[in-house]
Short mmCIF file of the C-alpha atoms (twelve columns), coordinates in Angstrom:
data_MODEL
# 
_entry.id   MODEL 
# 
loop_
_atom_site.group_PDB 
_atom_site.id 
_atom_site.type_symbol 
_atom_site.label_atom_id 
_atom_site.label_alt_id 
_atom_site.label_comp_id 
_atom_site.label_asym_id 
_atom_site.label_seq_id 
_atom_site.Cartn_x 
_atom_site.Cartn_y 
_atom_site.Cartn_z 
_atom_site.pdbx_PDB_model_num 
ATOM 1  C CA . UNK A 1  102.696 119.318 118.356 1 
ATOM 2  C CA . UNK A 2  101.659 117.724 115.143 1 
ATOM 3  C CA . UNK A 3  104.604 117.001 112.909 1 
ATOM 4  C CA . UNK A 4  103.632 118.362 109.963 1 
ATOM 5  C CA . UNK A 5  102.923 122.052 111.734 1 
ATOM 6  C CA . UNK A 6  106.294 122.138 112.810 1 
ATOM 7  C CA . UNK A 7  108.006 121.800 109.595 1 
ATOM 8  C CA . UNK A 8  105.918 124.169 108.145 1 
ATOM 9  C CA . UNK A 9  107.209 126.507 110.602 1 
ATOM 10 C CA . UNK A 10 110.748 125.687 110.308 1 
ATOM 11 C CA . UNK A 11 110.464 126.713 106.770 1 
ATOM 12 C CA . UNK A 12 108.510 129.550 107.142 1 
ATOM 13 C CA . UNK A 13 110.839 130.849 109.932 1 
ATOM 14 C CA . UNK A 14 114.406 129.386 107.889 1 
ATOM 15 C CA . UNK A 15 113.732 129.365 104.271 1 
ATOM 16 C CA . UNK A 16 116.863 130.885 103.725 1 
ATOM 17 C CA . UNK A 17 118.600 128.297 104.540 1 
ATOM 18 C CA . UNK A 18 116.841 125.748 102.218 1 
ATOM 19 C CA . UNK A 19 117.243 126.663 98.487  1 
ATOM 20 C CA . UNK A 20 116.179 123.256 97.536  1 
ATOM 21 C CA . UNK A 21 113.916 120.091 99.027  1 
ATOM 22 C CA . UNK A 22 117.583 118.569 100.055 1 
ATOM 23 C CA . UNK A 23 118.877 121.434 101.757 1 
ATOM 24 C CA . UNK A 24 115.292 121.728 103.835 1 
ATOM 25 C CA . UNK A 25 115.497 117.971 104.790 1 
ATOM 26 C CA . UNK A 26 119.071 118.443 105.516 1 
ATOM 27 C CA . UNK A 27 119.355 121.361 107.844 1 
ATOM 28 C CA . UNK A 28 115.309 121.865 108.946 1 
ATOM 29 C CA . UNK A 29 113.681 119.222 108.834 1 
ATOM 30 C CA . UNK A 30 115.952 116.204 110.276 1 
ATOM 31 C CA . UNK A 31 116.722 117.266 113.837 1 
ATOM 32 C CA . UNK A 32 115.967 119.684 116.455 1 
ATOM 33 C CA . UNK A 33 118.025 123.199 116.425 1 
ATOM 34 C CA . UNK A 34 117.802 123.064 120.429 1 
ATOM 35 C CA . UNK A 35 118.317 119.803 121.616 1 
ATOM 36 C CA . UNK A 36 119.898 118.292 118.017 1 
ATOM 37 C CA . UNK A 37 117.579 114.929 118.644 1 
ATOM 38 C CA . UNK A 38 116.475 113.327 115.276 1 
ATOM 39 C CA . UNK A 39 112.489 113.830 114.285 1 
ATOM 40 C CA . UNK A 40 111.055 110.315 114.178 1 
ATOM 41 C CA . UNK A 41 107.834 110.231 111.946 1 
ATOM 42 C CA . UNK A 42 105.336 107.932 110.574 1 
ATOM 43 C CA . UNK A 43 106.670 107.250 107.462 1 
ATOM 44 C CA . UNK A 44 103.316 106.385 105.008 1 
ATOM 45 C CA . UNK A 45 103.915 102.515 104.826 1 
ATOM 46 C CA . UNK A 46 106.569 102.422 106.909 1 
ATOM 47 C CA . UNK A 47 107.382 101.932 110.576 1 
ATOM 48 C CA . UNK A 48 108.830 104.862 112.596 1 
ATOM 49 C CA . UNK A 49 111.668 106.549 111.185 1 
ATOM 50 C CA . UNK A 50 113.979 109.428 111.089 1 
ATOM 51 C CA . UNK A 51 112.177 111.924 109.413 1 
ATOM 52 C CA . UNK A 52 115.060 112.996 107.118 1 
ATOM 53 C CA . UNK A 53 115.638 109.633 105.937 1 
ATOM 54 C CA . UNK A 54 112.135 109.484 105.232 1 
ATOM 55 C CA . UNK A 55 111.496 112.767 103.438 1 
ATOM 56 C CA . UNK A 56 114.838 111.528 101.326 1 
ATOM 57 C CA . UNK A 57 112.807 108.851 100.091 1 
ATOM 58 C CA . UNK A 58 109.552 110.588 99.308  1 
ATOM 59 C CA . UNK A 59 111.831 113.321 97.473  1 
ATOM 60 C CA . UNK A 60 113.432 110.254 95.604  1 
ATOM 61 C CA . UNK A 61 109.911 108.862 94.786  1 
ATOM 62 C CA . UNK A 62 108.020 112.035 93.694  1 
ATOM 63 C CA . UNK A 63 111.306 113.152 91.178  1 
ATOM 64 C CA . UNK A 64 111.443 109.214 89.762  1 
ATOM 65 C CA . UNK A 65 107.378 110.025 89.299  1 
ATOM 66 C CA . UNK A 66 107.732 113.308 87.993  1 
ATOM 67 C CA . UNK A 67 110.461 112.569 85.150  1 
ATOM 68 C CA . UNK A 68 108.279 109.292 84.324  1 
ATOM 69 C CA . UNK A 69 110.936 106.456 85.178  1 
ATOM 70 C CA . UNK A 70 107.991 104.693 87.542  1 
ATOM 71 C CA . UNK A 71 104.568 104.308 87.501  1 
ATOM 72 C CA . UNK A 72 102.082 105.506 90.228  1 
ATOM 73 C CA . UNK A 73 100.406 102.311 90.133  1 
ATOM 74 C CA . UNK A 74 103.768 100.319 90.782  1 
ATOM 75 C CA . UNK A 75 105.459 103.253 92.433  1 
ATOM 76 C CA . UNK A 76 107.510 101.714 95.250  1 
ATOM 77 C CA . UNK A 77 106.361 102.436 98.864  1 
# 
């Protein structure tokens, strides 16, 4: 199942549980609820990673864009 879908879902389905983008990385979107195995993703420009680790860092990019402190021509990857 495509990555993407399934987060969705988990939010849909747990939203309560994930007031802000580091609460939905931290308890939906890092590991399976069944088997408590880490999601690996494609991290855009990167290899294979955990997915929380890599949603922590496209969280951390888009809030350093957002309040102006880096450039989206220089933005890091």
């Amino acid at each position: 199942m495509n990555m993407r879908l399934v987060l969705r879902m988990k939010y849909q389905r747990g939203k309560r549980h994930a007031s802000t983008a580091e609460d939905f990385i931290e308890n939906l979107a890092s590991k399976s609820s069944m088997s408590k195995k880490l999601y690996q993703i494609d991290c855009p420009g990167k290899e294979v990673m955990p997915s929380g680790e890599c949603l922590r860092l496209a969280a951390y990019r888009e809030r350093q864009l957002g309040q102006g402190k880096v450039d989206q021509a220089n933005a890091p990857d």
